[in-house]
C-alpha positions in Angstrom: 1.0 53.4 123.5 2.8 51.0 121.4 5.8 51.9 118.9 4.2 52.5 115.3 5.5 52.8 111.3 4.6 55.6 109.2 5.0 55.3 105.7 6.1 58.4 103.8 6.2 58.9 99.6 8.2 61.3 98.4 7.5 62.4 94.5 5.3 64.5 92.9 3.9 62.4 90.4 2.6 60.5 92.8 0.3 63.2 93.5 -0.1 63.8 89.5 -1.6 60.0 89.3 0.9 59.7 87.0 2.7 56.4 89.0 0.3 54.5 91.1 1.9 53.9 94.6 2.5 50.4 94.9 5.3 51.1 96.9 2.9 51.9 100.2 0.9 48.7 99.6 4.0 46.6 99.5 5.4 48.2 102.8 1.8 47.9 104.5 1.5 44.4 104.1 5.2 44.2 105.2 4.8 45.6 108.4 1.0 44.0 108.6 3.4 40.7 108.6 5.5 41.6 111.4 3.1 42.4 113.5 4.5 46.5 113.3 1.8 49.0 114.1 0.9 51.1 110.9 -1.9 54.2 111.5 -0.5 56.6 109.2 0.6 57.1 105.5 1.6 60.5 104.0 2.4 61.7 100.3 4.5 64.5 99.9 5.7 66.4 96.5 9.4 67.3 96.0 9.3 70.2 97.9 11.5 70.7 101.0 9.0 73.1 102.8 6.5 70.6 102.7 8.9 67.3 102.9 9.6 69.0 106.5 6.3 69.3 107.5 5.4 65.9 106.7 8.2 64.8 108.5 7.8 67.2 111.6 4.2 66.0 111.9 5.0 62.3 111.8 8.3 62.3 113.9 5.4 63.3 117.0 2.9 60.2 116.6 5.0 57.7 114.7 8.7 55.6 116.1 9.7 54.1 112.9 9.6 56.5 109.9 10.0 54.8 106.5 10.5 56.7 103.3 10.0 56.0 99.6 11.1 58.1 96.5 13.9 61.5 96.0 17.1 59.1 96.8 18.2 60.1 93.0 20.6 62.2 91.0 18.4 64.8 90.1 17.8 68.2 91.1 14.6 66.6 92.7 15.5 64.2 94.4 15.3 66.2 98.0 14.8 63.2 100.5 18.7 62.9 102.4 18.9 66.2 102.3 15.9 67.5 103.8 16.2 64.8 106.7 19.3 66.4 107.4 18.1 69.7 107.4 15.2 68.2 109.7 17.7 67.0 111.9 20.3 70.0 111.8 23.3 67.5 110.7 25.2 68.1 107.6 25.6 65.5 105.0 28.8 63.3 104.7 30.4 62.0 101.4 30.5 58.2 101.8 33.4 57.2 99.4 32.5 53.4 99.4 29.3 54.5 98.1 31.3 56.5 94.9 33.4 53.0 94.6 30.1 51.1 94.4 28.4 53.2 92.0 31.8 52.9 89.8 31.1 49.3 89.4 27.9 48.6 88.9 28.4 51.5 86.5 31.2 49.7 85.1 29.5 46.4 84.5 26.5 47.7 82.7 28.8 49.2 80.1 27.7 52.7 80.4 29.4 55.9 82.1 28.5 57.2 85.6 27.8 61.0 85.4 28.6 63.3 87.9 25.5 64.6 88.8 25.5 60.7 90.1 27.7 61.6 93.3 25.1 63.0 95.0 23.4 59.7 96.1 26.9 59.5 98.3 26.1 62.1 100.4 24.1 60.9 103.5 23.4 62.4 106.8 25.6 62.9 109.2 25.4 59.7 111.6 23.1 57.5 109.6 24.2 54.1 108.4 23.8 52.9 104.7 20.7 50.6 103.7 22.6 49.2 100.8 21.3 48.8 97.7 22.2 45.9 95.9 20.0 46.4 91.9 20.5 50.2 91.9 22.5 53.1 92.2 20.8 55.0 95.1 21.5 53.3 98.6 19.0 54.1 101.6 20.0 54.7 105.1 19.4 54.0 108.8 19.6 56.6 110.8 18.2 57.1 114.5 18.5 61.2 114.4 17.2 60.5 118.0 16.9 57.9 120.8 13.1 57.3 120.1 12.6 57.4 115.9 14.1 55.5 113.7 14.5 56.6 109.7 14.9 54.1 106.7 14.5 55.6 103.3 14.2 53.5 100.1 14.3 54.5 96.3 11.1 54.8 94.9 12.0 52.1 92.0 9.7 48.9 93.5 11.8 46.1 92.7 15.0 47.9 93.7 12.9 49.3 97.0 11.9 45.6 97.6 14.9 43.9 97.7 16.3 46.4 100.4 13.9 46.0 102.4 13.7 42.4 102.3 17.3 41.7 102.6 18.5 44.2 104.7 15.5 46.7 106.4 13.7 43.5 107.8 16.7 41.7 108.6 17.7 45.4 110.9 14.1 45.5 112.2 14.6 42.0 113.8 17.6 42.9 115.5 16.7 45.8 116.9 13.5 44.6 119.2 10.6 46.0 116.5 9.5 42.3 115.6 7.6 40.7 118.8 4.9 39.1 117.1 3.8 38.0 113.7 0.8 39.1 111.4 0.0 35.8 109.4 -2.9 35.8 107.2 -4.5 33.7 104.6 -6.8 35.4 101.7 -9.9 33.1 100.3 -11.2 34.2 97.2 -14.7 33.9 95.8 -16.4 34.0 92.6 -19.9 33.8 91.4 -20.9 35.3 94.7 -21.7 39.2 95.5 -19.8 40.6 98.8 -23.6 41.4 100.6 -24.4 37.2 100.0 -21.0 36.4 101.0 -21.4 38.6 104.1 -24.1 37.8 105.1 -22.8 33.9 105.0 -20.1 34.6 107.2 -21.3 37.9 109.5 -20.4 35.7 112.7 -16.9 35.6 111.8 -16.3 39.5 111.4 -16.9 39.9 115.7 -13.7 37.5 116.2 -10.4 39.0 117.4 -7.8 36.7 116.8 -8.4 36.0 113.8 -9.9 38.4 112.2 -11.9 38.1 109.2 -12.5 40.6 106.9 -14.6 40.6 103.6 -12.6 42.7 99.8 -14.6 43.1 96.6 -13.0 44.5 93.3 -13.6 43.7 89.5 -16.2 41.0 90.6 -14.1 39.3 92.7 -14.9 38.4 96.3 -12.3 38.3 99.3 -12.3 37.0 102.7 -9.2 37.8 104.7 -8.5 35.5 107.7 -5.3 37.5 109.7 -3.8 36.4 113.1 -1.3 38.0 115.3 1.0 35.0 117.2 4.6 34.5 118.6 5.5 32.5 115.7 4.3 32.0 111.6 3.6 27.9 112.9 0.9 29.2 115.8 -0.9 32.1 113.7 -1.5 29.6 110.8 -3.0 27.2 113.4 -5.0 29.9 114.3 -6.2 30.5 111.0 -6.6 26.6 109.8 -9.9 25.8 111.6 -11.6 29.0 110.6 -10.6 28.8 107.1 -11.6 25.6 107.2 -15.3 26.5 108.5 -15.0 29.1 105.8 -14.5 27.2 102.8 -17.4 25.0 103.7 -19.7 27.7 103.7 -18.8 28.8 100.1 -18.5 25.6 98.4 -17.5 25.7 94.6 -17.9 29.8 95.1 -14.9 29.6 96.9 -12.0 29.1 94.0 -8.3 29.3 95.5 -6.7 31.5 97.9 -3.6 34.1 98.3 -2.3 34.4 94.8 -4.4 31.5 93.2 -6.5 33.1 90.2 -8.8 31.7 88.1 -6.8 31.3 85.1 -4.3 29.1 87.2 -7.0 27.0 89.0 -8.4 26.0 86.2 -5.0 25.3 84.8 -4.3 23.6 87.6 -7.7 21.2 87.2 -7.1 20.1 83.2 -3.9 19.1 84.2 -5.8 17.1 86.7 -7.7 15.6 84.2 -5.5 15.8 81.6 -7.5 18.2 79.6 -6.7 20.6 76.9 -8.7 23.9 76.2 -8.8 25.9 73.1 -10.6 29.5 73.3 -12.6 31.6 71.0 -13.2 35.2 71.7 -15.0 38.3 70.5 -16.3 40.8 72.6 -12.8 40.3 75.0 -10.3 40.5 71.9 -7.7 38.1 73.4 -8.3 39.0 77.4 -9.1 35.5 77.6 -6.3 34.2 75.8 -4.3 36.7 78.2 -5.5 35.6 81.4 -4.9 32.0 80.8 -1.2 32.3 79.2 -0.6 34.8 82.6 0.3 31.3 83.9 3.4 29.9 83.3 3.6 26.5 82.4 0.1 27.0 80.9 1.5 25.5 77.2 1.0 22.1 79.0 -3.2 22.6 78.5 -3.9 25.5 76.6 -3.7 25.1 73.0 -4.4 28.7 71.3 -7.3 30.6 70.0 -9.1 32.6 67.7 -9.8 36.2 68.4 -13.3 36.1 66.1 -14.2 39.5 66.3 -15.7 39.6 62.6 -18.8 37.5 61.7 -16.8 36.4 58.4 -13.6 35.1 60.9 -16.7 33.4 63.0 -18.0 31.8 60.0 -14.4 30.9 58.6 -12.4 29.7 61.1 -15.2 28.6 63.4 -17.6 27.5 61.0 -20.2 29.7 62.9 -23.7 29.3 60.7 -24.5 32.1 58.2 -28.3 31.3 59.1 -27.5 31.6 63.6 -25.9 35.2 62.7 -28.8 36.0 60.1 -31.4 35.0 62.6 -30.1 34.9 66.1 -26.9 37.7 65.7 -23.6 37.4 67.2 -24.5 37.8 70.4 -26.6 35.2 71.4 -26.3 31.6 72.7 -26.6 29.7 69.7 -23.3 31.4 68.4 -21.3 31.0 71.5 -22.1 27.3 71.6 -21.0 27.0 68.0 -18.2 29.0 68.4 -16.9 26.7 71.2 -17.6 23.6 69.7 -16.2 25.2 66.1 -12.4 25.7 68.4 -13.0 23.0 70.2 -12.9 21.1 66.8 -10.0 22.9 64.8 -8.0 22.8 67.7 -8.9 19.2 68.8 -8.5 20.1 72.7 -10.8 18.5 75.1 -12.6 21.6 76.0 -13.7 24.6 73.9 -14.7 28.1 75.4 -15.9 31.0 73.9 -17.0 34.7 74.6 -19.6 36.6 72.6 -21.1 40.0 73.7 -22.0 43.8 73.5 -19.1 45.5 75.7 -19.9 48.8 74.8 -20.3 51.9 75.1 -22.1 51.6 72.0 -23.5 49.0 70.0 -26.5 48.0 72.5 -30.3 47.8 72.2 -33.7 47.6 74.0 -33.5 43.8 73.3 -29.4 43.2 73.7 -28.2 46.3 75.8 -24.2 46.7 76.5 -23.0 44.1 79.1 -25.3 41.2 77.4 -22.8 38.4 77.4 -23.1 35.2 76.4 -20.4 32.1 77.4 -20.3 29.2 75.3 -18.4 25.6 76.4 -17.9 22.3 74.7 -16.7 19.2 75.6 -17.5 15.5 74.7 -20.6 15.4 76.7 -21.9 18.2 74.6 -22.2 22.2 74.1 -23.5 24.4 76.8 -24.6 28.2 76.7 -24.3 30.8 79.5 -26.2 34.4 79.4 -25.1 37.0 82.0 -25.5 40.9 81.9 -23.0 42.7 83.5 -23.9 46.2 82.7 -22.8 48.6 81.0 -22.5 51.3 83.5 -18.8 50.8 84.8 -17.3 50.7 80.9 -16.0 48.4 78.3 -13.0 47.3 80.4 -15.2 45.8 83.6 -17.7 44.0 81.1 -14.8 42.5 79.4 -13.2 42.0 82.5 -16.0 40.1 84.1 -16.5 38.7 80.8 -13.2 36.7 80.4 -12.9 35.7 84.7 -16.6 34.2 84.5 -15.4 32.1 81.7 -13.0 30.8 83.5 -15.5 30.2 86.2 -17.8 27.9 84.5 -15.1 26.3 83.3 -13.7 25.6 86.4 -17.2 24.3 87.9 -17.7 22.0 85.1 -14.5 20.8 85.5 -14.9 19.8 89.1 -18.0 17.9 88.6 -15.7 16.1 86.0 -12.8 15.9 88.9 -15.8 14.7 91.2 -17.9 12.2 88.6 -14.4 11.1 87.0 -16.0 11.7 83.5 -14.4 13.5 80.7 
């Protein structure tokens, strides 16, 4: 059986919910890149009785133990020193470690306490996994011929680091890195998972690569992975399939890896040397949100008007007393005259608005929560979109799915302009 990683997070509030663990997902698609084995993960509280069960359990079906969390000052921070009773080595003061920690102490301006000198105890025989943000360095330790140990802090950006600059460089060297996992993520919108699927279902018998179909928050994914000698022959793996792939969806098929909506569609007014003013009232600013998420996104987005009272809809929109008298807020008379009324003040090329019931309340027979309705202007004229998302997942997904597919007819209209070169 081939070597394999085991990932292992140490801290109770992890188990409260308290912290989501985003350190396990970052260390999964780590070792998913370097082609390293990965059938387990464990969470553990800060308890040493149970600490030493998870690691008793794991040190028999796993070669490379990683650990996250409990490299701290405080009485709860149990991870060195239950490894070491694991082990049955004692822990060894490291005083370059106690220089270190002076320092970076020193440099912040504040005063190192002693409960501090802890982190400088490791066990005996493990190496340091230095720790270049923070105060608590990890180590390396191989307590026997076949397992390896490399513990991390449980801050991310701190854990990170180490394991980019000094854990991977390590994992090279010492044999665990034969091939590489490359993979490519196309993402979808407009398009459910079972239609996508269903598109693509020939694709999910191939090996190498693989494809594998994601859905969250309305959002489609279609994961192309393959395992190579090199980065160079896995993405020529990958570039005829995703090719193949991004025919079949068309415009449903927006951008891939960490392309989002928002930054597509920034990416096309630049194109086209558009600007775009939003008007929002059932998303309270998500909108506005989403699209400043972007940086650089000054260059094409001009503001907007959170118009979540019919009198600011009226005022700053010029929104017709008569379409809210006879058509209400939510409707698509409104949202067209809400896009054209920003559109206007703001003088941007494009105007989009966002008018709806997100609930839990406030819905009827006729106009139930999750009735939505997108408005868009340009030169050409104002257009009207009704969707009904539901109202069974909550405020947040309507609002949510609200402000993306926005975004999404936007960014459809915008590459019929890229493709009919009209403004």
């Amino acid at each position: 059986m081939a070597k394999a990683a085991e990932i292992i997070c140490i801290g109770t509030e992890l188990l409260l919910g308290d912290i989501l663990n985003s350190n396990a997902q970052f260390l999964a698609k780590e070792l998913a890149k370097l082609g390293i084995a990965h059938y387990y993960q464990t969470v553990v509280g800060d308890n040493p009785e149970r600490i030493q069960k998870a690691v008793a359990i794991a040190a028999e079906r796993s070669q490379l133990l990683l650990f996250t969390g409990g490299l701290g000052p405080t009485p709860d921070d149990l991870t060195h020193a239950t490894l070491a009773q694991c082990f049955g080595v004692e822990l060894v003061e490291h005083p370059e470690i106690i220089a270190d920690m002076m320092r970076k102490f020193a440099q912040r301006g504040r005063p190192m306490t002693e409960n501090n000198l802890k982190q400088a105890w490791l066990p005996d025989g493990a190496s340091v996994l230095t720790n270049a943000a923070g105060s608590a360095p990890g180590i390396i330790w191989q307590p026997r011929p076949d397992l390896t140990l490399l513990t991390f802090p449980g801050v991310p950006a701190e854990m990170r680091l180490m394991w980019r600059d000094v854990a991977v460089p390590y994992l090279k060297q010492a044999g665990w890195v034969q091939q590489t996992l490359f993979s490519r993520t196309l993402k979808f919108w407009g398009i459910s998972e079972s239609a996508l699927a269903e598109k693509v279902n020939h694709f999910f018998a191939q090996q190498n690569p693989t494809v594998a179909p994601y859905a969250n928050h309305g959002e489609v994914k279609l994961r192309i992975a393959a395992l190579a000698d090199s980065e160079a022959t896995a993405q020529a793996l990958i570039q005829p399939v995703e090719q193949e792939l991004r025919t079949i969806g068309g415009q449903d098929c927006y951008g891939t890896d960490e392309d989002t909506l928002a930054s597509v569609v920034g990416q096309l007014l630049q194109q086209t040397q558009g600007t775009l003013a939003v008007a929002e009232s059932c998303t309270g600013g998500g909108l506005g949100a989403l699209l400043t998420d972007t940086p650089g996104s000054s260059a094409y987005f001009s503001g907007g008007v959170i118009a979540y009272a019919n009198a600011v809809k009226v005022k700053l929109l010029g929104v017709e007393t008569s379409a809210l008298a006879e058509q209400g807020a939510v409707s698509a008379l409104v949202a067209e005259q809400m896009a054209a009324g920003v559109r206007d003040r703001l003088e941007t090329t494009w105007g989009l608005s966002i008018t709806g019931i997100a609930g839990p309340e406030g819905g009827s027979n006729q106009k139930p929560v999750g009735l939505v309705y997108i408005g868009l202007a340009n030169s050409r004229g104002v257009f009207a979109f009704e969707h009904r998302f539901g109202g069974q997942r909550g405020r947040e997904w309507v609002r949510r799915l609200s402000a993306n597919t926005a975004l999404d007819h936007l960014r459809r209209m915008l590459l019929d302009v890229t493709h009919n070169n009209y403004y």
